[in-house]
N, C-alpha and C positions, 0 to 999 in steps of 0.2 A: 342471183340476187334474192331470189323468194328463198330461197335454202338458207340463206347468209339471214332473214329476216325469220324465218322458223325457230332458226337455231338459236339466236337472241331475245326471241319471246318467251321459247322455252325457259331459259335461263332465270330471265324476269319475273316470268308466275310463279317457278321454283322460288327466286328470293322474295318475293311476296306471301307465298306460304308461309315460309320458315317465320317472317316477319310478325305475321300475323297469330300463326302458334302460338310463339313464344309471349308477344301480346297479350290473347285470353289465357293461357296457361299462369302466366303471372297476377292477371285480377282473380281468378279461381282461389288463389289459396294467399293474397293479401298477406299474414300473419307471418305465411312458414319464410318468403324471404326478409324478412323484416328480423324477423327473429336469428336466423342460422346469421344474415349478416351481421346484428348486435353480437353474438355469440360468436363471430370471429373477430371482431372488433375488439372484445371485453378480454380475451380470454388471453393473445400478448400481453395486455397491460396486466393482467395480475400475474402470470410468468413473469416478469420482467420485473414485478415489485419485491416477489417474493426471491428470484435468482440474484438482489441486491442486500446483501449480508450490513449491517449498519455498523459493524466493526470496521469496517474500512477507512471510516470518519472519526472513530473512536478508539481512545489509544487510555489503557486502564493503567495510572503512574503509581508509584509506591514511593511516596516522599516518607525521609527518616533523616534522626540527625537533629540540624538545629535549626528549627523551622517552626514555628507558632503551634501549628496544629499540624503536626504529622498525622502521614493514614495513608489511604486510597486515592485517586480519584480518577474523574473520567476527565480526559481532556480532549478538545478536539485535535487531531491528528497534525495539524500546519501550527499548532501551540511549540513554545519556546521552554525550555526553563523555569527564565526568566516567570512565565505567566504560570505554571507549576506553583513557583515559590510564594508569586501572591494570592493565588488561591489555599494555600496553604497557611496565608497570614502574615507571610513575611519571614524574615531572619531574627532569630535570635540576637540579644546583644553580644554573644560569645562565636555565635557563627563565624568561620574565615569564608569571609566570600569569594579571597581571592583562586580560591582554590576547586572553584565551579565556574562552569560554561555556561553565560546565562542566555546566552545565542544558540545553543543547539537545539534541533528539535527534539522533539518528544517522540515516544517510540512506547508500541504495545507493550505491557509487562516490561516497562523501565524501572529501572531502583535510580531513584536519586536518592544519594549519601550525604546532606552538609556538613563538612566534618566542623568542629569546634577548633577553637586558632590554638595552635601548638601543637595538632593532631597531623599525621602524617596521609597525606590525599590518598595515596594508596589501598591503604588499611580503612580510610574512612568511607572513598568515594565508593564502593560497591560497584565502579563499574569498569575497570578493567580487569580485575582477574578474582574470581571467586575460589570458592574454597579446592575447584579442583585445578588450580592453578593455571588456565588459561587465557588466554590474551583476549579480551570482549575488544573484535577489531573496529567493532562500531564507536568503541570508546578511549579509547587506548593513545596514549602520545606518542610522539614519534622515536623517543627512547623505547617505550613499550615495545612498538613494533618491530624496534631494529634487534629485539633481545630473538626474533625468531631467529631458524634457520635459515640462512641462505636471501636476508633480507636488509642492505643495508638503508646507507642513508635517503640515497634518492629513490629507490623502492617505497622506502615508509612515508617519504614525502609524498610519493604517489598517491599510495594506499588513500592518505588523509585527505591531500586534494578530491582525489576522485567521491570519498563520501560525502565531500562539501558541495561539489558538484553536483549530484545523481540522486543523493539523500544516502540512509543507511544502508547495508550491504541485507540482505535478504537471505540467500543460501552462500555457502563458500564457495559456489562456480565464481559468483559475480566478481571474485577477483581476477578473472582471469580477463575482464574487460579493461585490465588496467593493462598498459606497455611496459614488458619486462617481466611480468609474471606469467610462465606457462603452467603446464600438466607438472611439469615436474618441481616447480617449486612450490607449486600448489600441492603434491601428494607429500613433499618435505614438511607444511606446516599446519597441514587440516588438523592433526591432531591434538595441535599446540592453540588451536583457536577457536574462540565462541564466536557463531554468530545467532542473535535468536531464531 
């Protein structure tokens, strides 16, 4: 019993020491923990301000065509069209509106084209196929998409559902999250399609 009562005082003046160290050790130098713990505190939060890029909320449109004030602008990212068009002033009296999505999002480095009425969408809208002739599959009908290879009706229907669902398509893998499109019809039409 004295052994079992040795061994446990031991113990206890041991954790009284440490206690007591660590105690005066920390009123000794007041400043230094104050500071190293501000200096871990401060130093995530500007990591964290600066590793958040403000383009990610920011989508730079390039409105042309028939639109009041054509140009540039910044629009936020979850922006429409539609909201495009009225920061741009509105349409033209000659504008065909029918022939623009005014419910689609906005997307970095977008061309919106309004073409003028009797103009044919294609050649106006800028954003199915540009001058190097490929399919923008973020933009494209579902005629468009069925002109690929190896892609028909209900493929294209897919395609379009899935960008309505998910938002725009990002790299060309991202098609391959659709049912019915593998490796291999994916290596048939990469080279027939833009995605930004």
């Amino acid at each position: 019993m004295l052994a079992i009562l040795k061994k446990t005082s031991f113990f206890i003046i041991i954790a009284i020491a440490v206690v007591l160290f660590l105690y005066f050790t920390k009123e000794d130098d007041p400043n230094h923990s104050s500071t190293d713990l501000n200096a871990v505190l401060s130093t995530p939060v500007e990591a964290e301000s600066e590793a958040q890029p403000t383009d990610n909320t920011i989508a730079v449109v390039d409105v042309k065509g028939q639109v009041k004030q054509p140009g540039v602008y910044e629009m936020d990212v979850d922006s429409r069209v539609n909201d495009v068009i009225d920061t741009a002033g509105g349409f033209t009296k000659d504008a065909d509106q029918t022939q623009v999505n005014l419910a689609q999002r906005v997307q970095d480095e977008m061309i919106i084209m309004i073409p003028k009425e009797g103009e044919v969408a294609e050649q106006a809208s800028g954003e199915t196929a540009d001058g190097s002739g490929k399919v923008k599959i973020n933009y494209a009908t579902q005629e468009e998409i069925e002109s690929l290879n190896g892609i028909g009706p209900s493929k294209a229907q897919s395609i379009i559902q899935h960008r309505e669902e998910h938002g725009l398509f990002k790299t060309v893998e991202d098609l391959l999250e659709i049912s019915g499109i593998g490796e291999k019809t994916l290596e048939n039409i990469k080279d027939y399609i833009q995605v930004p």
